[in-house]
C-alpha positions in Angstrom: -107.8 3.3 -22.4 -104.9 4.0 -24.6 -101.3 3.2 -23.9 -100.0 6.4 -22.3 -96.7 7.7 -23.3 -94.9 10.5 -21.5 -92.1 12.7 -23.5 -90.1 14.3 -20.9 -87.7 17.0 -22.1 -86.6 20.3 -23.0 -87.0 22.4 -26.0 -85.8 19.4 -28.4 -89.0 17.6 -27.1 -91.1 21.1 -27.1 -90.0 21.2 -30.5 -87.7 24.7 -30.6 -86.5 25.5 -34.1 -83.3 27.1 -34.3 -84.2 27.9 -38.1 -87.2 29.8 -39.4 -86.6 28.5 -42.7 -86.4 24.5 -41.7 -90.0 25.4 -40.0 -93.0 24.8 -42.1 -94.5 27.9 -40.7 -91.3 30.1 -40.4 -91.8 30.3 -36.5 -88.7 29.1 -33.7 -91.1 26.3 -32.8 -91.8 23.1 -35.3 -95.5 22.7 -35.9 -97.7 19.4 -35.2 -97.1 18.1 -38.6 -93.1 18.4 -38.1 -92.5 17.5 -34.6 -91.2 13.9 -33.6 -94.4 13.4 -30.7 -96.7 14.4 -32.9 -94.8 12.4 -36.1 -94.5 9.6 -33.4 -98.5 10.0 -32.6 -99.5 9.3 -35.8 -97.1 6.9 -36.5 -98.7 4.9 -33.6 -102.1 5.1 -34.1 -105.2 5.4 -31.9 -104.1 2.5 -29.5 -101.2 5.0 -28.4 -101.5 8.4 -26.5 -98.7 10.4 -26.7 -98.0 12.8 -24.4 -95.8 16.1 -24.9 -93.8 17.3 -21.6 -91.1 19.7 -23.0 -89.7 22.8 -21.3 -87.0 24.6 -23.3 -84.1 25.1 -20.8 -85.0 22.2 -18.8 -82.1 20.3 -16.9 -82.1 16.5 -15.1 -81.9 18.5 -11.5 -80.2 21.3 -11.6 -82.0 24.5 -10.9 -81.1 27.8 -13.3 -80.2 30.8 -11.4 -81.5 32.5 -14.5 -84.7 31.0 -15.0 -87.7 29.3 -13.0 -88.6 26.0 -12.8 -85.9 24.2 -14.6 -85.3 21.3 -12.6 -87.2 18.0 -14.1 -86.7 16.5 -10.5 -88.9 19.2 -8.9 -91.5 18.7 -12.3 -91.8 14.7 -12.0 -94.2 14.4 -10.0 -96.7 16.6 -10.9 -96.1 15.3 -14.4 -96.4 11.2 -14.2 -99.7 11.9 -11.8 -101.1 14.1 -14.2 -100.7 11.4 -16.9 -101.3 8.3 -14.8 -101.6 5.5 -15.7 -98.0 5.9 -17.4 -97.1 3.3 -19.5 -93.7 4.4 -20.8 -91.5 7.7 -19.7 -89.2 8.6 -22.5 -86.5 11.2 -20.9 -84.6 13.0 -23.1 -82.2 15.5 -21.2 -79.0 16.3 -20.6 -77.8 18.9 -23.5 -79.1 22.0 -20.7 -77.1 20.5 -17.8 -74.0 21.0 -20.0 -73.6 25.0 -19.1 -70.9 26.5 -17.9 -73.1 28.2 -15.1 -74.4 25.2 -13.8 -71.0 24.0 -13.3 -71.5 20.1 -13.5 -69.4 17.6 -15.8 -70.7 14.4 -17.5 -70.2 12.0 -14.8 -72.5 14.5 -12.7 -75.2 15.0 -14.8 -75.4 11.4 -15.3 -75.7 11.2 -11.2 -78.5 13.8 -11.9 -80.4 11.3 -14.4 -80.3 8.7 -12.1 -81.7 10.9 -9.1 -84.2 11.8 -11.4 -85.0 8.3 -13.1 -85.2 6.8 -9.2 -87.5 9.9 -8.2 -89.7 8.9 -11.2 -89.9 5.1 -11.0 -91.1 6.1 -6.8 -94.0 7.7 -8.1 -97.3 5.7 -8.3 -98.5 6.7 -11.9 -97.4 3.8 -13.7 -100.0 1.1 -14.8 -99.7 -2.2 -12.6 -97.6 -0.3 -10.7 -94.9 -1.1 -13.0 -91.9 1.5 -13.7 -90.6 1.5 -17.7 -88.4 4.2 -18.9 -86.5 5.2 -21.9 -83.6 7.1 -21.3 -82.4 9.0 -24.6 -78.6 10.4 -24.8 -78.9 13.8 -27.5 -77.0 13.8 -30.1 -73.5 15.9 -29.4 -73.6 19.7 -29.3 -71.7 21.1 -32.1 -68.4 23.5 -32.0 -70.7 25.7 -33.8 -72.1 26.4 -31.0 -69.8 29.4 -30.6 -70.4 31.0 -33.8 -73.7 31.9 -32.5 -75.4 34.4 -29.7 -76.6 31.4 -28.2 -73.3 30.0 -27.5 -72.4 33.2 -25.1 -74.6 32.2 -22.2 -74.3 28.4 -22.3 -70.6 29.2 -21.9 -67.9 27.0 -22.4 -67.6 23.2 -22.2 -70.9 22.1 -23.8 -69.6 20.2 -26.9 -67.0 18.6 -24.8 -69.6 17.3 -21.6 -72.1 16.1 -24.8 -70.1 14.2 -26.3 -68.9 12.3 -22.6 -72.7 12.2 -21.6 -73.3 8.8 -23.3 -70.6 6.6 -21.6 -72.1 7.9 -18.2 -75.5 7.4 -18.8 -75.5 4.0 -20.2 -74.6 2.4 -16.9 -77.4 4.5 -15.3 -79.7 2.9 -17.1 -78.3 -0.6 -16.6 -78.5 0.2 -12.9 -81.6 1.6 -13.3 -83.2 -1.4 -15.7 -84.3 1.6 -18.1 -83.7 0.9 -21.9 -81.4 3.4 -23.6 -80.5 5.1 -26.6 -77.7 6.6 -27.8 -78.7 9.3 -30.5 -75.5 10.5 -31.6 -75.3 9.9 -35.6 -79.2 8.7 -35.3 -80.9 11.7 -35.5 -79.6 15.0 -37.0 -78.8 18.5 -34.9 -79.6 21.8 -36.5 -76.5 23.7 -38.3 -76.8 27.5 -36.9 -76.5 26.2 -33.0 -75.9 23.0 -33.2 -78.0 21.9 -30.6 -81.5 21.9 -31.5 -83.2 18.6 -33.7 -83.7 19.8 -37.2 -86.9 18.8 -39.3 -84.9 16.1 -40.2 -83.7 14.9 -37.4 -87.5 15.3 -35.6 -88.9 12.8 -38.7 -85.3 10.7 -37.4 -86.5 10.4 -34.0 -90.3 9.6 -34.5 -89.3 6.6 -36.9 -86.6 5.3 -34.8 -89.4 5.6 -31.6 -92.2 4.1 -34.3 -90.1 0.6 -34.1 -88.9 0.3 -30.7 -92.0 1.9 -28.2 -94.1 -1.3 -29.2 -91.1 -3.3 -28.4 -91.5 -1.9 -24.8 -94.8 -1.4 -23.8 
């Protein structure tokens, strides 16, 4: 059986592009030759399976009064046992939980990665029984943000809680034993909302993946 590798996200891992003319296929979502789990699966090779798990809008644990099923602490579950055995979870949230509606700041939706990160090392999907996360801090939303439709309904704040999100979660995953990665000025955001991974920055984050999943599985 092939190492299994869960991608738990939101539209960065679904692969949402914010540009029709950075897409291959002019579409607002990155094909499978563009996107950084598929780039990453190939990468890998055959002794890897990696697994896509990503829900544009999705938040650590808060639920969305203006959409279903956001939470990833009510989706664990269902996801890791789907998958099992899990060799590695790769989580990469945070840039949802930054709107104004859901009226949290950076030190809270770094409490809502740990919930979420203890939730998921409780479950008993993981080969040997043995918990391994990768927690992954998104690059900072840009001010641009606001230039855009987009920027009306995730309100105000969002650039300012991005850029604090790295300083709280890095001690989550200390506490946590998780590795982490910080990929502010590692992989490059979109320049129309300044938000979403651009080509670029997908190819960005299936190389920098290529040299250090090995390292931890």
């Amino acid at each position: 059986m092939r190492k299994h590798i869960v991608c738990f996200g939101d539209s960065n891992t679904h692969g949402y592009c914010a540009d029709p003319a950075d897409c291959a296929d002019g579409g607002d979502r990155f094909n499978e030759n563009e996107r950084w789990t598929c780039l990453l699966q190939k990468a890998l090779g055959d002794e890897y399976l990696i697994l896509e798990e990503g829900l544009s809008g999705r938040t650590t644990v808060f639920p969305d009064p203006l959409h279903e099923c956001m939470s990833g602490l009510d989706a664990i579950y269902s996801c890791l046992m789907s998958h099992e055995p899990v060799d590695l979870l790769i989580i990469m949230l945070g840039t949802n939980d930054t709107k104004e509606r859901l009226g949290s700041n950076a030190a809270c939706i770094a409490i809502g990665m740990e919930r979420l990160v203890m939730k998921a090392k409780s479950i008993p999907a993981w080969r040997d029984g043995k918990p391994n996360i990768l927690l992954l801090c998104p690059p900072h939303i840009g001010e641009g943000l606001y230039s855009r439709p987009e920027g009306i309904p995730m309100g105000l704040g969002c650039p300012e809680k991005s850029r604090e999100l790295a300083g709280f979660l890095r001690p989550v995953a200390e506490n946590q034993a998780c590795a982490f990665v910080d990929l502010e000025g590692q992989v490059e955001f979109n320049r129309l909302d300044c938000m979403h991974l651009s080509r670029k920055g997908h190819s960005q984050l299936a190389e920098l993946l290529r040299k250090l999943v090995p390292e931890l599985v």
